[in-house]
N, C-alpha and C positions, 0 to 999 in steps of 0.2 A: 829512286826517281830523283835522279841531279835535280836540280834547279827548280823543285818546289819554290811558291812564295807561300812565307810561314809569316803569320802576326803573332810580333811577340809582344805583349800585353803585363809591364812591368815599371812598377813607380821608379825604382832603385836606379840610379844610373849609373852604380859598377855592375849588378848583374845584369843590366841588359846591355852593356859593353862587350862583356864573356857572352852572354848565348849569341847577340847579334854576328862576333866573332867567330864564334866556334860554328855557326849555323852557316853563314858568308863561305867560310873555310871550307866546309862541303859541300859548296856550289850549289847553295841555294841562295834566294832573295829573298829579303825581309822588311817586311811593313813593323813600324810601333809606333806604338801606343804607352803612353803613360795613366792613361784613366779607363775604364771600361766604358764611358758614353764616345771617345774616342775612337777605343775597338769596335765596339756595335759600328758606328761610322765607316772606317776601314776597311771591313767584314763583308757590311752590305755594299760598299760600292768597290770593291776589290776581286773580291770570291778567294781569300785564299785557299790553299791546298789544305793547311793546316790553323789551329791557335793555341797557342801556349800561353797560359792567362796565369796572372798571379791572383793570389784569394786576397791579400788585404792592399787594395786599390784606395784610391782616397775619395774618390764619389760614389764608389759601390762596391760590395765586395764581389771576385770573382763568379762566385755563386750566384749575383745576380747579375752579371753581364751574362753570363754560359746561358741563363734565362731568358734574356734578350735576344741573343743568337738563336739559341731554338726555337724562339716563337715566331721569325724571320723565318719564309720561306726560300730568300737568298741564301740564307747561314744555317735552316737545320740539319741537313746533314753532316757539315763541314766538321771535321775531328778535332776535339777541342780537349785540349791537356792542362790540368792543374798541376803548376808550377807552382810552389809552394815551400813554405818554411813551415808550416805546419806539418810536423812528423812524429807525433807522438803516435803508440798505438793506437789503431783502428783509424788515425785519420785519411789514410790510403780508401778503406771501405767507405768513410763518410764521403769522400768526394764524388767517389765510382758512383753511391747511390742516390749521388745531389745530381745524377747525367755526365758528369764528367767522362771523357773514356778512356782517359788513363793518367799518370799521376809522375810526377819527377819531384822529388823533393830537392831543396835547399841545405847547405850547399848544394851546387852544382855539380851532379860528377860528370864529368865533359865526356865520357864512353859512356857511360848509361843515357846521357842525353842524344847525342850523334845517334845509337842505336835505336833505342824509343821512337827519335825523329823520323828515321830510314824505313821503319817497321809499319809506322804509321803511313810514312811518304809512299811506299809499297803497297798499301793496301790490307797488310794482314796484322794490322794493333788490333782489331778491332774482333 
């Protein structure tokens, strides 16, 4: 699905340079967010297709913005992906079972991201 609009949810201003980039690049549109009270904002009065949140935000971590969103009946469905530098073992499983529904780690790999995005933007991440 070209031309999802995706909120990317990320303090960093090199990586949200690359995702916004790489995301643009496959003819989608993107809302950010540098804080998660931000994203919730965003979220609810936008509706993205997608959210790619990072976990350590600097007013809330991830896992409580993704909380926010799903307690919003504008944002509980909306697919919401931890983006993250956190990749030691099992942290893939902890974010899955904090509601996340799916997981991109940091680095960035720009093919695993584009696809992840497409899969989700399609309907079948889930």
């Amino acid at each position: 699905m070209a031309g999802a609009q995706i909120l990317v949810v990320e303090d960093n201003e090199k990586n949200m340079k690359l995702v916004r980039d790489v995301l643009q690049a496959a003819g989608h549109r993107t809302l950010e967010a540098t804080t998660g009270g931000r994203a919730v904002e965003l979220a609810t009065k936008h509706a993205p297709d997608l959210a790619l949140v990072d976990i350590q935000l600097p007013d809330m971590n991830g896992v409580e913005a993704l909380g926010r969103l799903r307690a919003d009946k504008r944002t509980a469905s909306m697919p919401v992906l931890a983006l993250t530098a956190q990749a030691m073992e099992g942290d893939r499983e902890r974010f899955l079972a904090a509601g996340f529904d799916g997981y991109i780690s940091k680095p960035v790999n720009i093919a695993v991201l584009v696809s992840t995005v497409r899969q989700y933007c399609e309907g079948r991440g889930r």
